[in-house]
Backbone as a printed PyTorch tensor [residue, N CA C, xyz], in Angstrom:
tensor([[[  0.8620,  -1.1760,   0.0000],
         [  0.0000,   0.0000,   0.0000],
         [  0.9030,   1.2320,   0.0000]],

        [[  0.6510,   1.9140,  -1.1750],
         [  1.2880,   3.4310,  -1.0580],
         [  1.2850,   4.0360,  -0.3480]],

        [[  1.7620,   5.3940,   0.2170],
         [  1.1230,   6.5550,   0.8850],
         [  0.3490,   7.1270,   0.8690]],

        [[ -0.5350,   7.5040,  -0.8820],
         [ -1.7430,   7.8090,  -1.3990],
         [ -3.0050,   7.0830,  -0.7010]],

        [[ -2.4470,   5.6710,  -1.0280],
         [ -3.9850,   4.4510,  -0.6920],
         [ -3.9850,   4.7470,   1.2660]],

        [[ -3.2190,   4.9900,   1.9090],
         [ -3.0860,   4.9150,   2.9310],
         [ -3.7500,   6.3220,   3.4980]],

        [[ -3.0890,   7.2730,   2.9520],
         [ -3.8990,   8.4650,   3.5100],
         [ -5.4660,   8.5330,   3.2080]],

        [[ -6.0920,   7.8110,   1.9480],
         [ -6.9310,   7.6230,   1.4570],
         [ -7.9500,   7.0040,   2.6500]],

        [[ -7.6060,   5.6800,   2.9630],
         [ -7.8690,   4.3660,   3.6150],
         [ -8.3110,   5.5300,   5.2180]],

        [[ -6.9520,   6.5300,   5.5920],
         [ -7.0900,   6.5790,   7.1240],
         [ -8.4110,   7.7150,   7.3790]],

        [[ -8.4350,   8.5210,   5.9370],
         [ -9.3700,   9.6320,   5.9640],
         [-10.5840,   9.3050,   5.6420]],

        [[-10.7640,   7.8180,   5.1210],
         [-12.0060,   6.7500,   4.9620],
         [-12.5710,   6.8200,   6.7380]],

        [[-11.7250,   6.1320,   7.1050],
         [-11.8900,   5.3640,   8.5390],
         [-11.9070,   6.8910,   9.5740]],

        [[-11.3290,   7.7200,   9.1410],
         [-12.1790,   8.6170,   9.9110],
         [-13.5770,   9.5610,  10.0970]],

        [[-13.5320,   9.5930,   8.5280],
         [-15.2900,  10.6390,   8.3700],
         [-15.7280,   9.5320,   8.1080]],

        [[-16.1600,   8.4360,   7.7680],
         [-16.7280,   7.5690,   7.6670],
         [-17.3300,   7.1750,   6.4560]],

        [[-16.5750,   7.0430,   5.1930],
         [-16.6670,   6.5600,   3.7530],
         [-15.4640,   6.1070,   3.4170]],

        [[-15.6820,   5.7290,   1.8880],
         [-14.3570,   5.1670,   1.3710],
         [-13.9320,   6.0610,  -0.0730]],

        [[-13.1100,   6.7480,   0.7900],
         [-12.5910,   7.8560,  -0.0880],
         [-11.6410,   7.4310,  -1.2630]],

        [[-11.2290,   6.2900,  -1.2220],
         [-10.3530,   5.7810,  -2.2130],
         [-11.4590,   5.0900,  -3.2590]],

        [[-12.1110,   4.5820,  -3.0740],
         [-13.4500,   4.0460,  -3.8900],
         [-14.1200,   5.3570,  -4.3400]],

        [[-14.2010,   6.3870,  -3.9140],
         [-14.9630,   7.6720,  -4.4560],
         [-14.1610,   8.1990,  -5.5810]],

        [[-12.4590,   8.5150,  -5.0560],
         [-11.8390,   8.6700,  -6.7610],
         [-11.4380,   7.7660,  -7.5100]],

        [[-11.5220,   6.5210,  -6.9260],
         [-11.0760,   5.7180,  -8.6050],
         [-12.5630,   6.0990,  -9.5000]],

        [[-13.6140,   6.3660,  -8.7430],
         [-14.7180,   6.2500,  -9.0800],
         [-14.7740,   7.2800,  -9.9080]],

        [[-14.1640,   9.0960,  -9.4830],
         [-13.8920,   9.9960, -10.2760],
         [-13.1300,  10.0760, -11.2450]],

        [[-12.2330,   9.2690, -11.5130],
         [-10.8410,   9.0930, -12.2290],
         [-11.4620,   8.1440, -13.2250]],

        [[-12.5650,   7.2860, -13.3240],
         [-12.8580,   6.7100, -14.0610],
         [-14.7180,   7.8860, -15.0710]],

        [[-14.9770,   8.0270, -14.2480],
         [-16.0790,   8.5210, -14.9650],
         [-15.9850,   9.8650, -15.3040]],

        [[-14.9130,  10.5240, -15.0270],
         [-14.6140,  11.8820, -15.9590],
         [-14.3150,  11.5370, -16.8280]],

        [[-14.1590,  10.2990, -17.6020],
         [-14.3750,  10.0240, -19.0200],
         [-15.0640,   9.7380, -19.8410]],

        [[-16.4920,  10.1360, -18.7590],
         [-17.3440,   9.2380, -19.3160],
         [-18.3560,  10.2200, -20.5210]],

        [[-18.9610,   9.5560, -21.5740],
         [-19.7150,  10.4440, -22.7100],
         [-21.3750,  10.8210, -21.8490]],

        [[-21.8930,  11.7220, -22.3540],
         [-23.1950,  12.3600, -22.1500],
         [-24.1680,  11.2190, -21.9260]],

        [[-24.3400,  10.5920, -22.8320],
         [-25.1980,   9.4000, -22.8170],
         [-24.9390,   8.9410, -21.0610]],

        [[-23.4410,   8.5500, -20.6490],
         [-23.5230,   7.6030, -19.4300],
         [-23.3720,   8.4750, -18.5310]],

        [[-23.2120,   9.6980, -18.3420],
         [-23.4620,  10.3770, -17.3470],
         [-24.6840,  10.7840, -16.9280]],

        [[-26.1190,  11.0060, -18.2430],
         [-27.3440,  10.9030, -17.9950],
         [-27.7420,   9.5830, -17.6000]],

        [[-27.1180,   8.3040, -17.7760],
         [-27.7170,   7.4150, -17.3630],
         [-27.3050,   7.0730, -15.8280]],

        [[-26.3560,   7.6930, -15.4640],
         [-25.9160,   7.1210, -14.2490],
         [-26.8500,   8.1040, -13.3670]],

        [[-26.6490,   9.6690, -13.5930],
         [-28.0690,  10.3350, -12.8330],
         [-29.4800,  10.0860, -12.7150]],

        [[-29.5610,   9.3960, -13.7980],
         [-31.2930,   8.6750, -13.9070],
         [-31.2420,   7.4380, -12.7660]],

        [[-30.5240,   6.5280, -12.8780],
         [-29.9460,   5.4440, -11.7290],
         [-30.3400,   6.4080, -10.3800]],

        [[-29.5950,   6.8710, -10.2760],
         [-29.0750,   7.1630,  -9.0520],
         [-30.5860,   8.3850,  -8.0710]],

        [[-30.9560,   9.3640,  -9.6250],
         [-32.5920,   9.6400,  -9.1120],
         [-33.6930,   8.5050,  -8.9390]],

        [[-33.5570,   7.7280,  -9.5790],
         [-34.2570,   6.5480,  -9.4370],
         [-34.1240,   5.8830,  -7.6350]],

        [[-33.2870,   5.5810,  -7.7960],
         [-32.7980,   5.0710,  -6.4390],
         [-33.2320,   6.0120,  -5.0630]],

        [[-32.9060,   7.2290,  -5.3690],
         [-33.6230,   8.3590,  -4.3710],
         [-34.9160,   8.1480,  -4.0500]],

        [[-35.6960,   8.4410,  -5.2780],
         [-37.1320,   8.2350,  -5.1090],
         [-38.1190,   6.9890,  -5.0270]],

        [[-37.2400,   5.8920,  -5.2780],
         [-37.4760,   4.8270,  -4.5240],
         [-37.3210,   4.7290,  -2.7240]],

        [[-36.6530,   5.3310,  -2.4320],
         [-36.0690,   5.0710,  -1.0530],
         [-37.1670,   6.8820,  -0.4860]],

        [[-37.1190,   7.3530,  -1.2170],
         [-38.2020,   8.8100,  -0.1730],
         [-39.6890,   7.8770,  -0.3100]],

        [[-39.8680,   6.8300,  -1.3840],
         [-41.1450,   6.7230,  -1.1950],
         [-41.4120,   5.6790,  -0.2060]],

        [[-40.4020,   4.9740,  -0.1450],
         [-40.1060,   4.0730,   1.0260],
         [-40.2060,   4.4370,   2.4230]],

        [[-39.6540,   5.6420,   2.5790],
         [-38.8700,   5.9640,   4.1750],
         [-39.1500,   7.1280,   4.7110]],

        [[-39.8870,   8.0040,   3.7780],
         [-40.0300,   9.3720,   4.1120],
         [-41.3910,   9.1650,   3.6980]],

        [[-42.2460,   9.6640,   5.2500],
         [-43.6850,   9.9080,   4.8830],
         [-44.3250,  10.8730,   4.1860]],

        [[-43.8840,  12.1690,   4.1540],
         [-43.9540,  13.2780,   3.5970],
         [-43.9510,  12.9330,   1.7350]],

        [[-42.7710,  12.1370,   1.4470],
         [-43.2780,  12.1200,  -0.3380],
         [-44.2190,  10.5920,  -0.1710]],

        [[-44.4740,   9.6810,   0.3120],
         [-44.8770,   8.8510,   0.3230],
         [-46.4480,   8.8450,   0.1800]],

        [[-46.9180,   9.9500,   0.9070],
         [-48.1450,  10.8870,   1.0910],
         [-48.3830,  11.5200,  -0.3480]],

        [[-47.1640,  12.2770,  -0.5640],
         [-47.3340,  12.7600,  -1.7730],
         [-47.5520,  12.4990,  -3.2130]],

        [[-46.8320,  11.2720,  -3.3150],
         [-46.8050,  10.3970,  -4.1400],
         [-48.4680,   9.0990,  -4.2600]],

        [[-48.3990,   9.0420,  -3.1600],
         [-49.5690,   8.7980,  -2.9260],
         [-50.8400,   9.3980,  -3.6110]],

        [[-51.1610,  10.7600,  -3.4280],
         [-52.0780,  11.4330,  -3.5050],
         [-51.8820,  11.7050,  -4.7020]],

        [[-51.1060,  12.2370,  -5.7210],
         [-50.6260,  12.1160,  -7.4810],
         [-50.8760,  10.8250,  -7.8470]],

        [[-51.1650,   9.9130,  -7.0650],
         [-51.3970,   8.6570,  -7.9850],
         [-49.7400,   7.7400,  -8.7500]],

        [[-48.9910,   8.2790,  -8.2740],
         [-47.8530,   8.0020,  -8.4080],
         [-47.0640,   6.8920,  -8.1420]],

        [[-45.8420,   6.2900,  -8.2240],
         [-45.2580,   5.2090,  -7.7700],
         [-43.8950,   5.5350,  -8.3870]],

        [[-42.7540,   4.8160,  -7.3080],
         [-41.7020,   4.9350,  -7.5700],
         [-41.0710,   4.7880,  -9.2430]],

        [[-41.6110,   3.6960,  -9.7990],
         [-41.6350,   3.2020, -11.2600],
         [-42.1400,   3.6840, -12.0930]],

        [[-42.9210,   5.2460, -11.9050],
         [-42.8840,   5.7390, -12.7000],
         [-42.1910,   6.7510, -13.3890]],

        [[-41.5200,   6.8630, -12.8740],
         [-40.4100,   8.4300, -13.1270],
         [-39.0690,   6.8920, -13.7150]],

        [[-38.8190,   7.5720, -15.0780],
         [-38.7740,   7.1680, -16.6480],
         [-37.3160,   7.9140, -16.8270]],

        [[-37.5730,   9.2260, -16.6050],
         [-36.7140,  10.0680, -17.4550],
         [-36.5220,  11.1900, -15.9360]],

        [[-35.5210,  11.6440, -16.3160],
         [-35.3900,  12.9390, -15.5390],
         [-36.4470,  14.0520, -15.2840]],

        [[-36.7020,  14.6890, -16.2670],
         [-37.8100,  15.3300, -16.8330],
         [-39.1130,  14.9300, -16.1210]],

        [[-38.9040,  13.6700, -15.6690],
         [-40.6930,  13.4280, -14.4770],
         [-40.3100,  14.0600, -13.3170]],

        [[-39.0990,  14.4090, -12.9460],
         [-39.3310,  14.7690, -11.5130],
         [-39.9970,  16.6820, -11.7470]],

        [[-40.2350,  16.3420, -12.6070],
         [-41.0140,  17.9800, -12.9360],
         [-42.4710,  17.8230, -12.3780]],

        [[-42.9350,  16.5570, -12.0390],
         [-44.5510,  16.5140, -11.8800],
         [-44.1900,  16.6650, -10.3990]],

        [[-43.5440,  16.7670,  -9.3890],
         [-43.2570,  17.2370,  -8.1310],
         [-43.6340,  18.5180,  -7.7980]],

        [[-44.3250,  18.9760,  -6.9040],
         [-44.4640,  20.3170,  -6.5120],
         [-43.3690,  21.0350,  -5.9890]],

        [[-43.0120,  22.4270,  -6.4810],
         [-42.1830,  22.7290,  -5.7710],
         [-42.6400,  22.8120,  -3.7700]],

        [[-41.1500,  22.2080,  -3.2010],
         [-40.7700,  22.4290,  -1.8930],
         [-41.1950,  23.6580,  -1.0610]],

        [[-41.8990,  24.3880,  -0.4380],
         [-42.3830,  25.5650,  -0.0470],
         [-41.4810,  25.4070,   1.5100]],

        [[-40.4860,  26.9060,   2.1150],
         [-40.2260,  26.3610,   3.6620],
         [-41.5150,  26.0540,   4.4010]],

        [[-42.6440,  27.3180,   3.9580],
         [-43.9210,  26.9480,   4.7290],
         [-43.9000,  25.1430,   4.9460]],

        [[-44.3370,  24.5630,   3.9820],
         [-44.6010,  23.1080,   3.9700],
         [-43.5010,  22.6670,   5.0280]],

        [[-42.5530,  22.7550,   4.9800],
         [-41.0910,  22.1050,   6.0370],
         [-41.7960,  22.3920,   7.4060]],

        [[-41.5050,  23.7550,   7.7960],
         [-41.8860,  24.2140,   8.6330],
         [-43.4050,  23.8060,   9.4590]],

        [[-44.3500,  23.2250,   8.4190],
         [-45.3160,  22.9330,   9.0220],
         [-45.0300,  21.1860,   9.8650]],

        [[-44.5300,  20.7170,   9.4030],
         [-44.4500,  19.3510,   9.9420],
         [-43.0140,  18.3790,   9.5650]],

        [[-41.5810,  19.1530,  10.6070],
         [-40.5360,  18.8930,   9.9480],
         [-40.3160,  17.1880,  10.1480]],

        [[-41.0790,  16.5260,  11.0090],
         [-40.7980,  14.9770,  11.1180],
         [-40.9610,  14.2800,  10.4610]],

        [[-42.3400,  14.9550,   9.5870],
         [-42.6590,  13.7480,   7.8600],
         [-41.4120,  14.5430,   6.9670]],

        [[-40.3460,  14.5940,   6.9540],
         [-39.5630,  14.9740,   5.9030],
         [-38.1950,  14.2170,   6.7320]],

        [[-38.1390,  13.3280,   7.7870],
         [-37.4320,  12.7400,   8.0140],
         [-37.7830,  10.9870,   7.8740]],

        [[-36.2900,  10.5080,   6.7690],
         [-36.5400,   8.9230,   6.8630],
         [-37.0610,   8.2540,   7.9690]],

        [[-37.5040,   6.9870,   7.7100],
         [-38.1100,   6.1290,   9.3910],
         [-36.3290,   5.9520,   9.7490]],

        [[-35.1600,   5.5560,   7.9340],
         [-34.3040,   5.1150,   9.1480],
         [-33.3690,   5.8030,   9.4340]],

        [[-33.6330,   6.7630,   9.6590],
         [-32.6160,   7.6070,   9.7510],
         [-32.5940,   7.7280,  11.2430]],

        [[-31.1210,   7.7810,  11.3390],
         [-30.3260,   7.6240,  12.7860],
         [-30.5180,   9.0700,  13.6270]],

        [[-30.6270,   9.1960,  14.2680],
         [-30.6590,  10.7850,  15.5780],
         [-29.6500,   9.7420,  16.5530]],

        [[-28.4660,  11.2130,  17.2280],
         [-27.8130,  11.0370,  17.5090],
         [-27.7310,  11.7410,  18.7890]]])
């Protein structure tokens, strides 16, 4: 192990990720063409709004009431049928905008 992988590895194990897995990860996909960089953001919104409709009552409700489901958002461009975020709305009930699993510390 280098000095690189090592400082990498110790600054992992302290904030708590794997920082050496994050830039090979950068070092590889700054090459990547338009096509796979829209596809990897579609993934990865996908995955979001699977997991808010899962874990967060607040879009779950919401989604709900649009008639909606995680499987339907296709393209980027659906997360346009979302209402915009108002603070009012936050402010009215900040606990439905927290996951069930989310940790408090």
């Amino acid at each position: 192990m280098n000095r690189t992988d090592l400082t990498f590895f110790l600054m992992g194990k302290k904030y708590g990720f794997d920082l050496k897995k994050m830039v090979d990860f950068t070092m590889q996909s700054q090459y990547w063409s338009a096509d796979e960089i829209h596809k990897y953001q579609l993934e990865k919104l996908q995955k979001m709004i699977h997991h808010a409709y899962a874990k967060v009552p607040y879009y779950t409700k919401l989604m709900r009431e649009m008639g909606m489901e995680p499987g339907d958002f296709k393209a980027i461009d659906d997360l346009a049928a979302f209402p915009i975020l108002r603070k009012e709305t936050i402010q009215a009930n900040p606990e439905s905008f927290l996951a069930s699993d989310w940790k408090r510390y």
